[in-house]
C-alpha positions in Angstrom: 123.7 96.4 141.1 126.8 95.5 138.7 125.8 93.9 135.3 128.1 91.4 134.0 128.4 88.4 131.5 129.2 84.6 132.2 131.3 83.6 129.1 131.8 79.8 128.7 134.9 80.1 126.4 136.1 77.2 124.2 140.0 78.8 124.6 142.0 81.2 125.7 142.3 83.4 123.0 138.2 83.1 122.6 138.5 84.5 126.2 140.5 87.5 125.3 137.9 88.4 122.6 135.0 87.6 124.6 136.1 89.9 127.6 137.1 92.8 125.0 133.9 93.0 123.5 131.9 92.6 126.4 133.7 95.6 127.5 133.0 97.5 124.8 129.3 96.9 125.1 129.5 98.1 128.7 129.3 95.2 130.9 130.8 95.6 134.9 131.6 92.2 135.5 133.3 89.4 132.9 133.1 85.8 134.0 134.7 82.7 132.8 133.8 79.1 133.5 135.9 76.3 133.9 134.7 74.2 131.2 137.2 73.9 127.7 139.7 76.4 128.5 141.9 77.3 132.3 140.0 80.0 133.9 143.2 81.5 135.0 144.5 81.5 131.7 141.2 82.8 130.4 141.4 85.8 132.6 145.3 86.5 132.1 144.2 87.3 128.7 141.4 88.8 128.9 143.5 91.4 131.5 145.8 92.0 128.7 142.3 92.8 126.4 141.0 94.7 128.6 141.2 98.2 130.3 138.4 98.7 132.6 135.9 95.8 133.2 136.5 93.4 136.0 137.3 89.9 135.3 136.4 86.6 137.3 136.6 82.9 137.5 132.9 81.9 137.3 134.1 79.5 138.6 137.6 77.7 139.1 137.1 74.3 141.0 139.1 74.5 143.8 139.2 71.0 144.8 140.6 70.3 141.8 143.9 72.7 142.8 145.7 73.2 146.2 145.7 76.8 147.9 149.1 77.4 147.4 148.6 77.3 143.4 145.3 78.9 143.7 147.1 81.9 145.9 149.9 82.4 143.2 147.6 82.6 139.7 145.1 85.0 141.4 148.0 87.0 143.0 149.2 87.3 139.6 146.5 88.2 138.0 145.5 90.9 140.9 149.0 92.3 139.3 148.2 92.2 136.0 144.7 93.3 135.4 145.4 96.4 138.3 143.2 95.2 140.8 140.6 94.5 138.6 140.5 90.3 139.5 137.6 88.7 141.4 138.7 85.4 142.7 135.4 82.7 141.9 135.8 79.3 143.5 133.4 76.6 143.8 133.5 72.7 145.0 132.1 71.1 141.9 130.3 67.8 142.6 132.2 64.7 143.7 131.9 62.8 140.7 133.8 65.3 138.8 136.1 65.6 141.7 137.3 62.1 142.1 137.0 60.8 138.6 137.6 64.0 136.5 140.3 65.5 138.2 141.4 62.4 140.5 141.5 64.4 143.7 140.0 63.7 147.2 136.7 64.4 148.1 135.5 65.2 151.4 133.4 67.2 153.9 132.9 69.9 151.2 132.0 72.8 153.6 134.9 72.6 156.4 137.0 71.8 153.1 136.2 75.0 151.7 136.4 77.2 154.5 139.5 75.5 155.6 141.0 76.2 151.6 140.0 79.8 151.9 141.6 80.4 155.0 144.6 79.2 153.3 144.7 81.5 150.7 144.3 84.1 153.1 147.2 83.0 155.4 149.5 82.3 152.3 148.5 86.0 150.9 149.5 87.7 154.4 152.9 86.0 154.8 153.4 87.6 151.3 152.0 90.7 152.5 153.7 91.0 155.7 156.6 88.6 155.9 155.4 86.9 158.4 156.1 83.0 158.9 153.7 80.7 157.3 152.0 78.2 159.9 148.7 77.4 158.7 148.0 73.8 160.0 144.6 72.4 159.4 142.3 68.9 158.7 142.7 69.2 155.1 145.8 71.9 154.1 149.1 72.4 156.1 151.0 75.1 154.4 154.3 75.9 156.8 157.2 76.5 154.0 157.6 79.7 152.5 161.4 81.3 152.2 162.2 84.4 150.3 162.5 82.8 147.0 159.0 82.1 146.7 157.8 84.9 148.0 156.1 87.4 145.5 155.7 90.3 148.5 153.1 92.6 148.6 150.8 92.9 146.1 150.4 96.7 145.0 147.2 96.2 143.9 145.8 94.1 147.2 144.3 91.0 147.5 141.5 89.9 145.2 138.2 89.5 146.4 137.0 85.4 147.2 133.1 84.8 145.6 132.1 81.7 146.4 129.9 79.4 144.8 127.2 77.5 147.2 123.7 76.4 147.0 123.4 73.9 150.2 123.4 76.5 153.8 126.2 74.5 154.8 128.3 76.2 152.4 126.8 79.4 152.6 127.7 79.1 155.7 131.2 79.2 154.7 131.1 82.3 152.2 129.1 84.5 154.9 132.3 83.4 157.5 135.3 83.9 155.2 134.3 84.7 151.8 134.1 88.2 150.2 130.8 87.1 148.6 128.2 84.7 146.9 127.6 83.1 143.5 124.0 81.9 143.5 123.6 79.2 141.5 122.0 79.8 138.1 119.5 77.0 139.6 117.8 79.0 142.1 114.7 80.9 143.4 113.9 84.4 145.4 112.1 81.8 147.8 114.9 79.6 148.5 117.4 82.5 148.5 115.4 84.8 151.3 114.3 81.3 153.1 117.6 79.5 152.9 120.8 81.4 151.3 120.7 84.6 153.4 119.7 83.2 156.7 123.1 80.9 156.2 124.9 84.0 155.3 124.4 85.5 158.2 125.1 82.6 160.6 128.7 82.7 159.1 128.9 86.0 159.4 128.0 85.8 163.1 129.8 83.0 163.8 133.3 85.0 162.6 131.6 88.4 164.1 131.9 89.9 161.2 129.7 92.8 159.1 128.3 92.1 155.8 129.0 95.3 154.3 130.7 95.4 151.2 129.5 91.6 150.7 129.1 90.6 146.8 125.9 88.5 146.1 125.4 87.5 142.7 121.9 86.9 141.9 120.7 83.8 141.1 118.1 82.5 138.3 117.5 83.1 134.3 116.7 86.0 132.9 115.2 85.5 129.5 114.9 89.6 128.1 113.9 90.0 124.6 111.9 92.8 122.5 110.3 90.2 120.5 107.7 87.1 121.1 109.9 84.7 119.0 112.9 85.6 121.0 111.0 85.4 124.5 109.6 81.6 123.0 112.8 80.8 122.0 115.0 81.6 125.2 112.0 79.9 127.8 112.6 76.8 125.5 116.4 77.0 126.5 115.8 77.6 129.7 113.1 74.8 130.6 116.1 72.6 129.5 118.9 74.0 131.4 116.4 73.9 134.4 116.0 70.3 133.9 119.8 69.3 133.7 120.8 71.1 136.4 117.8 69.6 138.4 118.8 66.1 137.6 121.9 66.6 139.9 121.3 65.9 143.4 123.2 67.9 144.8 120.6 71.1 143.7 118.0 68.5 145.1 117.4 71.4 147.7 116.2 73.8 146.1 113.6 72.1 144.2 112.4 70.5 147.9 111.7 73.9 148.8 109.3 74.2 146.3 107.6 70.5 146.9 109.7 69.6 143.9 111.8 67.1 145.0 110.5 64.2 143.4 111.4 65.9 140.2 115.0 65.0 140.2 114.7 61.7 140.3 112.4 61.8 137.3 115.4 64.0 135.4 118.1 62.4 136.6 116.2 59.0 135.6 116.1 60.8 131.9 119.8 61.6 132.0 120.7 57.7 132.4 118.3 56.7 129.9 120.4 59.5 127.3 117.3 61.0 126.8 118.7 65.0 127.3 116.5 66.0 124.9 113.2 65.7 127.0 114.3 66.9 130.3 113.0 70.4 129.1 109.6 68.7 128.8 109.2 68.0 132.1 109.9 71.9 133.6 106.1 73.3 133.4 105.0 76.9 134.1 104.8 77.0 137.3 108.1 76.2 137.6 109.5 78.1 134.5 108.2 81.2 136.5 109.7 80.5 139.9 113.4 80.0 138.4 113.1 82.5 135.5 112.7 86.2 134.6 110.7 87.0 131.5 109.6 89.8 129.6 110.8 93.0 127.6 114.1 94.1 128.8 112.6 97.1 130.7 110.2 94.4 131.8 112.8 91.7 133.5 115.0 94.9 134.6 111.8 95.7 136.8 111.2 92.1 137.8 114.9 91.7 138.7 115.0 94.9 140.7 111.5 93.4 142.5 113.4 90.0 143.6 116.5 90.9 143.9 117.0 94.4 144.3 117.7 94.6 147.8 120.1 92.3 148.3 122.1 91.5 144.9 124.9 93.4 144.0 125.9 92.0 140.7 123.6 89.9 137.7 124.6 88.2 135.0 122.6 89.1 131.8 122.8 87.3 128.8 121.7 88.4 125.7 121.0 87.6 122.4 123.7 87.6 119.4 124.4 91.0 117.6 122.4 92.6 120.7 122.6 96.7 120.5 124.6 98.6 123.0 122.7 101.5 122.6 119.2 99.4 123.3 121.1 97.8 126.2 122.3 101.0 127.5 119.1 102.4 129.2 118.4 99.2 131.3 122.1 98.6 132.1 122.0 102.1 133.7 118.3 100.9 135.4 119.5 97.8 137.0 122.7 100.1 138.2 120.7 102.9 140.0 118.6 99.9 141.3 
């Protein structure tokens, strides 16, 4: 599998630097979140940084854009990082929808197969001159003269990862997407039990293969050499667990597990401003189920046991001033994995 690193970027220019020096330290894959900075933006710099590692939207909110937009900025960027951009779209949640970016919410799933397909019809009338006619519930795109059409793309189209953690839209990415982002909050159990079975109904449903399908492993992985580090990294963890499992809409995955109950009990901690104890609540058992910890050679091994035969890329963070050379090894482990 690929190795690559999710970079939450406070600006643009941070994102230049911050896909520059992860390719120096030999990263695959660099991802950037739509948090303080435009993704796009993010990853136009970060092309111009860069020479050989891919770059991503990890990811861009697509309800929060129309396809046409969407189509343009990754056709662009396909063309300026040569071939090297990996289109990353996820839904978001509706609250950020409607009241952070004022747009409609609605059926997420058919939404989001119905804003891929989109892309994809808006990408081959560039590609072939054909007329554009998409008509759908949710996107009609039917305008398209000569003026604003790019052609081609030398490089091709970008691949589409898409973002999902409820089967519905797994669903979706196995049908039209070129692969997976499994969410950060998520479990080996709930990915063979729930994720891949949903998969491969989409992929049925379209009658299409698999092959070549990106699946970006899910959970933490806490790797450090030393006790302190490994202490100080599950202490991070426990509390990222428990914001993210406040959220409903990752309800799921903890009701796989007989967990369920637990996100009302964090989400009543997130009303109450308490952030700072949601951590307390995450215990062992459940530390263990969403997380990888050891030595580095240790969580290499433990990620290659989970995941191994089915991820294609993981994103690995690690710890300030980290050594390249001390990396290099389990990089090149993970790979031959």
């Amino acid at each position: 599998m690929k190795v690559d690193v999710m970079s939450y970027v406070s600006s643009v220019v941070e994102g230049g630097r911050m896909a520059a020096e992860g390719e120096a330290f030999g990263y695959d894959g660099w991802w950037t979140t739509e948090t303080q900075a435009d993704p796009f933006l993010a990853c136009a710099v970060a092309a111009q940084a860069t020479e050989r590692i891919e770059i991503g939207t990890g990811i861009a909110v697509a309800f929060g854009r129309n396809p046409l937009t969407v189509a343009l900025q990754s056709n662009d960027l396909q063309l300026l990082s040569e071939g090297r951009f990996l289109l990353g779209l996820g839904s978001q949640v509706r609250g950020h929808i409607e009241r952070r970016y004022s747009m409609q919410w609605s059926h997420p799933a058919p939404r989001m197969r119905e804003f891929i397909l989109a892309i994809r019809a808006i990408w081959k009338s560039w590609e072939t001159g054909e007329k554009l006619d998409f008509r759908g519930d949710f996107y009609t795109h039917t305008l398209m003269t000569p003026f604003f059409n790019p052609g081609p793309n030398p490089e091709g189209n970008p691949k589409i990862i898409l973002a999902a953690v409820g089967p519905k839209m797994a669903e979706v990415a196995g049908e039209v997407a070129d692969g997976i982002f499994c969410h950060v909050l998520g479990t080996e159990r709930y990915l063979r039990e729930v994720t891949l079975p949903a998969l491969h109904r989409g992929a049925q449903r379209a009658a299409r293969s698999l092959e070549g399908f990106e699946l970006v492993a899910p959970g933490f992985v806490i790797a450090r050499d030393s006790e302190d580090e490994r202490a100080a990294g599950i202490e991070f963890v426990r509390s990222q667990i428990g914001f993210y499992g406040s959220t409903p809409a990752y309800r799921p995955v903890l009701e796989r597990h007989g967990w369920g109950d637990l996100q009302e009990q964090l989400n009543a901690l997130t009303k109450q401003g308490a952030w700072d104890r949601l951590g307390s609540v995450i215990d062992d058992e459940m530390m263990a189920a969403f997380a990888i910890v050891g030595s580095p050679e240790e969580a290499a091994a433990e990620v290659e046991r989970r995941y191994g035969d089915v991820a294609t890329r993981l994103p690995l963070a690690l710890p300030d001033g980290a050594d390249p050379a001390r990396w290099k090894p389990v990089f090149d482990a993970l790979r031959k994995g």
